[in-house]
Backbone atoms as SQL, in Angstrom:
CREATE TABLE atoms (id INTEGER PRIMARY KEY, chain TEXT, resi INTEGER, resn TEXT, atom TEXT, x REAL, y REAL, z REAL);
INSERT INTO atoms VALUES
  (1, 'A', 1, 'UNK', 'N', -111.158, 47.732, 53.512),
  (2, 'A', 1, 'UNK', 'CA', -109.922, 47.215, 52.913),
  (3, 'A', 1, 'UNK', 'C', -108.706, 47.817, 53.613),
  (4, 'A', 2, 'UNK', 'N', -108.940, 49.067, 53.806),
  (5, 'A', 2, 'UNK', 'CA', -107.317, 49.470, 54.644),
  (6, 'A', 2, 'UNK', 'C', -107.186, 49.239, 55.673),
  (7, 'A', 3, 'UNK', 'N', -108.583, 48.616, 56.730),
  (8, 'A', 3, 'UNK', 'CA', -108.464, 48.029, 58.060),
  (9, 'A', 3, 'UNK', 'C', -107.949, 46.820, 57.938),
  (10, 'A', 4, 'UNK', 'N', -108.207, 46.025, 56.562),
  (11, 'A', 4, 'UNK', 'CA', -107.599, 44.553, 57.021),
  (12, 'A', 4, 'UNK', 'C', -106.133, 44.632, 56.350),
  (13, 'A', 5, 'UNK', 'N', -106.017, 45.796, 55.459),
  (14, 'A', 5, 'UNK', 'CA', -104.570, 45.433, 55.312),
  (15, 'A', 5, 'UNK', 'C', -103.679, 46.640, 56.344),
  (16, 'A', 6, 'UNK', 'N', -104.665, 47.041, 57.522),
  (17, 'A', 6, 'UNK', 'CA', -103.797, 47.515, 58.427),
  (18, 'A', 6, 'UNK', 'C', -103.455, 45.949, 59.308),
  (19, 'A', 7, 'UNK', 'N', -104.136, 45.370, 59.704),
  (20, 'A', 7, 'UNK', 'CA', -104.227, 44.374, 60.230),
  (21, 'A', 7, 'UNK', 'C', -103.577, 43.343, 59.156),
  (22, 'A', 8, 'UNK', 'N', -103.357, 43.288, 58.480),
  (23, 'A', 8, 'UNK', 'CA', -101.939, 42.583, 57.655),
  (24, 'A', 8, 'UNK', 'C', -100.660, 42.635, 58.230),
  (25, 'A', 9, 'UNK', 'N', -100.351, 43.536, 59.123),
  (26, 'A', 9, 'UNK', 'CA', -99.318, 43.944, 59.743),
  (27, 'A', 9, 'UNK', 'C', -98.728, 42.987, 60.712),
  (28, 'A', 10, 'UNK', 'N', -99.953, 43.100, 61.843),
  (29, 'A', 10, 'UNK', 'CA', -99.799, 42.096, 62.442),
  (30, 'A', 10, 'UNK', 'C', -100.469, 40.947, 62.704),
  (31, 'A', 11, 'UNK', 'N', -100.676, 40.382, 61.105),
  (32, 'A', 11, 'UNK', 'CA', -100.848, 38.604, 61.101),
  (33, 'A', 11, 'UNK', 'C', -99.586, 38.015, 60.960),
  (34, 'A', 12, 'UNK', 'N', -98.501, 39.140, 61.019),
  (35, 'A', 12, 'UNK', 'CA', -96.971, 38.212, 60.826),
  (36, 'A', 12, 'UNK', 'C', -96.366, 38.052, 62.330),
  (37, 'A', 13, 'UNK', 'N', -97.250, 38.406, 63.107),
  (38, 'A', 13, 'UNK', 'CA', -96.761, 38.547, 64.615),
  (39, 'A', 13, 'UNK', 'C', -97.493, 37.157, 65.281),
  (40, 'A', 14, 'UNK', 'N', -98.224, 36.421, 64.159),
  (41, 'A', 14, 'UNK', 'CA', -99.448, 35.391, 64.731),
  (42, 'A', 14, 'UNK', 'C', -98.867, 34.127, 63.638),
  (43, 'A', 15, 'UNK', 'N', -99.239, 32.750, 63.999),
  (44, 'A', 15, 'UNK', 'CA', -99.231, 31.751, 63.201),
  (45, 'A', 15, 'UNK', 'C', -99.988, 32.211, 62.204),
  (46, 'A', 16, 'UNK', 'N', -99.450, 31.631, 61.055),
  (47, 'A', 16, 'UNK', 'CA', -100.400, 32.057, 59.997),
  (48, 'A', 16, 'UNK', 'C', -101.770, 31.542, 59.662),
  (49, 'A', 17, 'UNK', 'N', -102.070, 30.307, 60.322),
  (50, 'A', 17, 'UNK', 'CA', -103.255, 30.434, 60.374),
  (51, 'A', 17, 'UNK', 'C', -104.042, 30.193, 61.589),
  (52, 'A', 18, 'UNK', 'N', -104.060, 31.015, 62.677),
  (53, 'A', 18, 'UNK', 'CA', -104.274, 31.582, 63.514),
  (54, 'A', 18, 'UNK', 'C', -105.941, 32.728, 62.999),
  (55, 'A', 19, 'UNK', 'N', -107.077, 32.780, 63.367),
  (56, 'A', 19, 'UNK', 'CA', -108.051, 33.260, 63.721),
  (57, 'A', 19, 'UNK', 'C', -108.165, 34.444, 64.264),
  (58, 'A', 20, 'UNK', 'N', -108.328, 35.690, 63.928),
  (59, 'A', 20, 'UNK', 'CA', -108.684, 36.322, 64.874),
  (60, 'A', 20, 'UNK', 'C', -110.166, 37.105, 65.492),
  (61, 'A', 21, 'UNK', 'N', -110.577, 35.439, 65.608),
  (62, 'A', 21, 'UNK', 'CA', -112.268, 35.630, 65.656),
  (63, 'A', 21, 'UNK', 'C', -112.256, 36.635, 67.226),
  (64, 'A', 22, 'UNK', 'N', -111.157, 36.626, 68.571),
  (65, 'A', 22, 'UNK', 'CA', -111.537, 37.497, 69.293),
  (66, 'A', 22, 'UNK', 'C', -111.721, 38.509, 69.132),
  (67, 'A', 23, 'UNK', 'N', -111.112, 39.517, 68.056),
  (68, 'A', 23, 'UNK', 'CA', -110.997, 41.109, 67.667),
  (69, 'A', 23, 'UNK', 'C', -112.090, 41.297, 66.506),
  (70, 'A', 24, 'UNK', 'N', -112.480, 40.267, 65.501),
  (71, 'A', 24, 'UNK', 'CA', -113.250, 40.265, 64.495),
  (72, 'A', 24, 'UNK', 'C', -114.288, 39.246, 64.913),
  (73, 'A', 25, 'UNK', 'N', -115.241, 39.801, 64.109),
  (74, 'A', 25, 'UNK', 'CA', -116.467, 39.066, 63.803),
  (75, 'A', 25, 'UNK', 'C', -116.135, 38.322, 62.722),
  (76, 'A', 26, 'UNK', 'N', -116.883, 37.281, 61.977),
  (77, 'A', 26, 'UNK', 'CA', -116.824, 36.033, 61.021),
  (78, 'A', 26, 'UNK', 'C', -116.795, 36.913, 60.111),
  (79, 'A', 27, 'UNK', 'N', -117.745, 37.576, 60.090),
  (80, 'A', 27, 'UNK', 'CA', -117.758, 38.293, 58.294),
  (81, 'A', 27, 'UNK', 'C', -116.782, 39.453, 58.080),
  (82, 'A', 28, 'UNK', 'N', -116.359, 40.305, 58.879),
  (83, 'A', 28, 'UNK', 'CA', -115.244, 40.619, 58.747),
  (84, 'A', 28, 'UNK', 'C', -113.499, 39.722, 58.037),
  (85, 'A', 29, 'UNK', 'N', -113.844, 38.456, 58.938),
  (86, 'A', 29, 'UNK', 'CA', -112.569, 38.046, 58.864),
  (87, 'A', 29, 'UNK', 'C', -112.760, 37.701, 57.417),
  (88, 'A', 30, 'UNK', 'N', -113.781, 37.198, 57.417),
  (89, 'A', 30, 'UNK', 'CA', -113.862, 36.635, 55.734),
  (90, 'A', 30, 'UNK', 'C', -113.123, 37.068, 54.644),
  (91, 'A', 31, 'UNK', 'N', -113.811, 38.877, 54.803),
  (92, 'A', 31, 'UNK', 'CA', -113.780, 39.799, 53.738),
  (93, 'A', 31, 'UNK', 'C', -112.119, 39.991, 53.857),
  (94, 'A', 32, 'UNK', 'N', -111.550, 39.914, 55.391),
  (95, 'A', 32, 'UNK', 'CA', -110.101, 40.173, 55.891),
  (96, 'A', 32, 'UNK', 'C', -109.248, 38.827, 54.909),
  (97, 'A', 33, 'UNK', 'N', -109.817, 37.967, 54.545),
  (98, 'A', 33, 'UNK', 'CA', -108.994, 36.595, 54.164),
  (99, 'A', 33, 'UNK', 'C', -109.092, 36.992, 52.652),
  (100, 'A', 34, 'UNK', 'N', -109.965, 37.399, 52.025),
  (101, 'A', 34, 'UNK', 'CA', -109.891, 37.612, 50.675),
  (102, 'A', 34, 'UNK', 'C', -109.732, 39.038, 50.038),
  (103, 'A', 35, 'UNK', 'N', -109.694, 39.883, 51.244),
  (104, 'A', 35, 'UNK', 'CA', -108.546, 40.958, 50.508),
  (105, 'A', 35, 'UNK', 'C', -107.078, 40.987, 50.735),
  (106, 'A', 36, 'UNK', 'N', -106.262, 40.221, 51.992),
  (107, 'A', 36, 'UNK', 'CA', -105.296, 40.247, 51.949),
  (108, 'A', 36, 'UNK', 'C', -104.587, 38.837, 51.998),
  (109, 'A', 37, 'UNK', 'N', -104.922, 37.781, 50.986),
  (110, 'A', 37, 'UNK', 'CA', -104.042, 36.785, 51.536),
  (111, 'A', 37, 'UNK', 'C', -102.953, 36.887, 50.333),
  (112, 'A', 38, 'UNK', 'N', -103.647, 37.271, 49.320),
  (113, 'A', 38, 'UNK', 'CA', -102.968, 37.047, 48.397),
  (114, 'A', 38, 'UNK', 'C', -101.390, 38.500, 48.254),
  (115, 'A', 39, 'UNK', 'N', -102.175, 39.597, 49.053),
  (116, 'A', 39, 'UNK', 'CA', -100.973, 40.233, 49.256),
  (117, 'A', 39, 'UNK', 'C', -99.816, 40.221, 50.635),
  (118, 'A', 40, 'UNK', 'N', -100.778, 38.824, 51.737),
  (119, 'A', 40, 'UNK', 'CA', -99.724, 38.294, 52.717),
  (120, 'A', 40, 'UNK', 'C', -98.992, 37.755, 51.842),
  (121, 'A', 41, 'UNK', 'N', -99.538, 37.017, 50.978),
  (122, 'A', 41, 'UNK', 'CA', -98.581, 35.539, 50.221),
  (123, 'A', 41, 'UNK', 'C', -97.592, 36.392, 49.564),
  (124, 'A', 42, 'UNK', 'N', -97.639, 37.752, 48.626),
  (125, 'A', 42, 'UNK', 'CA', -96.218, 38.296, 48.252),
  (126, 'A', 42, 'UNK', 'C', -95.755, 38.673, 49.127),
  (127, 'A', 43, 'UNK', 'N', -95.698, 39.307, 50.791),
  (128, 'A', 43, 'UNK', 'CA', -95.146, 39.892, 51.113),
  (129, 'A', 43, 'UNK', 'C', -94.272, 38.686, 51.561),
  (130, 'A', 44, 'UNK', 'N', -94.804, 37.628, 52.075),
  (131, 'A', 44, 'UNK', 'CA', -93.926, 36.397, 52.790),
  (132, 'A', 44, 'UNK', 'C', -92.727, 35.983, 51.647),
  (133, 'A', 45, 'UNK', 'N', -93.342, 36.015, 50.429),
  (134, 'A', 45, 'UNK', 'CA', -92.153, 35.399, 49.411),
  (135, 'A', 45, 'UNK', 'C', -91.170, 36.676, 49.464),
  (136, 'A', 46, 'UNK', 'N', -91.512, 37.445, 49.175),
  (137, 'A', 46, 'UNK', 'CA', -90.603, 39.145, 49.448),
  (138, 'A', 46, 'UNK', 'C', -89.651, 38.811, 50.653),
  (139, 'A', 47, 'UNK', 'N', -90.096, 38.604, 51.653),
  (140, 'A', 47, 'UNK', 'CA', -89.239, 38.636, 53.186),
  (141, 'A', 47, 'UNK', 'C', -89.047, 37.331, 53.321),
  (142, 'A', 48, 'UNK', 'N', -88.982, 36.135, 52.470),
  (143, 'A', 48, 'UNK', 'CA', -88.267, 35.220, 52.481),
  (144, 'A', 48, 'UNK', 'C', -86.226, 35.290, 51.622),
  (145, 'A', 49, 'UNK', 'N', -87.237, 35.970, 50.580),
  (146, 'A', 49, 'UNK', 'CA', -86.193, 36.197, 49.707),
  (147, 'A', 49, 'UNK', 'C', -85.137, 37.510, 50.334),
  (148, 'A', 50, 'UNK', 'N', -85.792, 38.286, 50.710),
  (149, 'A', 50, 'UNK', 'CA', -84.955, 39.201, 51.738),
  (150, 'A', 50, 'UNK', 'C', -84.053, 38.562, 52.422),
  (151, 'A', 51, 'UNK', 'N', -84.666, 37.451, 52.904),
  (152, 'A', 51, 'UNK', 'CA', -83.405, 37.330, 54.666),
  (153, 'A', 51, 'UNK', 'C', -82.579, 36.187, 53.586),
  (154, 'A', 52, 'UNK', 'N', -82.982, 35.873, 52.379),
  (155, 'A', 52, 'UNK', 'CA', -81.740, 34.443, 51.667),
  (156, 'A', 52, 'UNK', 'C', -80.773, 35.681, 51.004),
  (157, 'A', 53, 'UNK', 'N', -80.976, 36.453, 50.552),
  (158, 'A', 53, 'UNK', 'CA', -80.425, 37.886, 49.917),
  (159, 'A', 53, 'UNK', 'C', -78.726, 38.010, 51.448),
  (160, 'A', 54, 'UNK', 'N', -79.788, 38.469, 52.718),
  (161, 'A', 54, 'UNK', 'CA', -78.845, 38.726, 53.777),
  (162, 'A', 54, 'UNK', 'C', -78.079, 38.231, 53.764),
  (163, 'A', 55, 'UNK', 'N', -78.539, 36.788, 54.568),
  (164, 'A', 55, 'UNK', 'CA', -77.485, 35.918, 54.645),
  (165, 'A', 55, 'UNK', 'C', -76.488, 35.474, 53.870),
  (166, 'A', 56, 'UNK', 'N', -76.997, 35.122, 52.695),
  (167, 'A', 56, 'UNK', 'CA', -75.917, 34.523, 51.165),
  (168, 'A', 56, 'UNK', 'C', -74.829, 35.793, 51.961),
  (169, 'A', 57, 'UNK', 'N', -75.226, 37.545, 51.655),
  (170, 'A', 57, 'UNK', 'CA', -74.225, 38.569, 51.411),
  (171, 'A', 57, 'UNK', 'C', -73.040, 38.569, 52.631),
  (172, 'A', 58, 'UNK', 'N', -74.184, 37.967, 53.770),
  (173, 'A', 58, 'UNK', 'CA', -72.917, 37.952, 54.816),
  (174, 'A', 58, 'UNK', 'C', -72.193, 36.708, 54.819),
  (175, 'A', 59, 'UNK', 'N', -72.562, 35.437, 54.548),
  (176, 'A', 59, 'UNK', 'CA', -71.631, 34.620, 53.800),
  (177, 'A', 59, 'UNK', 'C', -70.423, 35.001, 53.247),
  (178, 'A', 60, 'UNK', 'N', -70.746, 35.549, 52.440),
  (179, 'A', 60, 'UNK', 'CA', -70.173, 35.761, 50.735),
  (180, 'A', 60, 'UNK', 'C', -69.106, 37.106, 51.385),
  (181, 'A', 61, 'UNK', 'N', -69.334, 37.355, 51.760),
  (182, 'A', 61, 'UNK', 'CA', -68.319, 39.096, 51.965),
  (183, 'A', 61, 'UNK', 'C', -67.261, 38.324, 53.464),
  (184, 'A', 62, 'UNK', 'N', -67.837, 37.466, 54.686),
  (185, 'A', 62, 'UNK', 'CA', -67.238, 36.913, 55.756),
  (186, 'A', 62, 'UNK', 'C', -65.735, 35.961, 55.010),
  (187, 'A', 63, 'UNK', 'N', -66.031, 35.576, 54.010),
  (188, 'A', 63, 'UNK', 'CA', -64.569, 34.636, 53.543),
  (189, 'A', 63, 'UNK', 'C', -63.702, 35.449, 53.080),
  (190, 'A', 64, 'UNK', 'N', -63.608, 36.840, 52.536),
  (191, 'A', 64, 'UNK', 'CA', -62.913, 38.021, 52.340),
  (192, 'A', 64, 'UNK', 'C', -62.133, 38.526, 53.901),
  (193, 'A', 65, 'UNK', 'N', -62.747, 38.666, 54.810),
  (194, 'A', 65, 'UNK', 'CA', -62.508, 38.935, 56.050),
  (195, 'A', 65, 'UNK', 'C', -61.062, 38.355, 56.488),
  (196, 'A', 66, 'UNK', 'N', -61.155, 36.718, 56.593),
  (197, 'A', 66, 'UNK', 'CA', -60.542, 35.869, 57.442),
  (198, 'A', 66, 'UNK', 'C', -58.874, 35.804, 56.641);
């Protein structure tokens, strides 16, 4: 479990559904798909909501500026 959610790291560096049958074997990846998708899937909503957070703030503070 802490190898595939080391390797959680960088499935955000890969299409998301992208394979990585060269580095893993099948049954690995398996066990890799059902211990971490469900904590890819919060981290993506997390760092979606992050960068709408950013932007809105630099919006929002840039019309003060001008």
């Amino acid at each position: 479990m802490l190898l595939a959610c080391k390797n959680l790291i960088l499935s955000f560096h890969f299409p998301a559904g992208k394979r990585f049958e060269d580095s893993w074997n099948r049954g690995k990846y398996e066990r890799y798909e059902k211990t971490c998708s469900l904590s890819r899937r919060i981290l993506g909503i997390m760092n979606n909501n992050y960068q709408a957070i950013i932007s809105f703030k630099l919006n929002f503070f840039s019309r003060f500026d001008q």
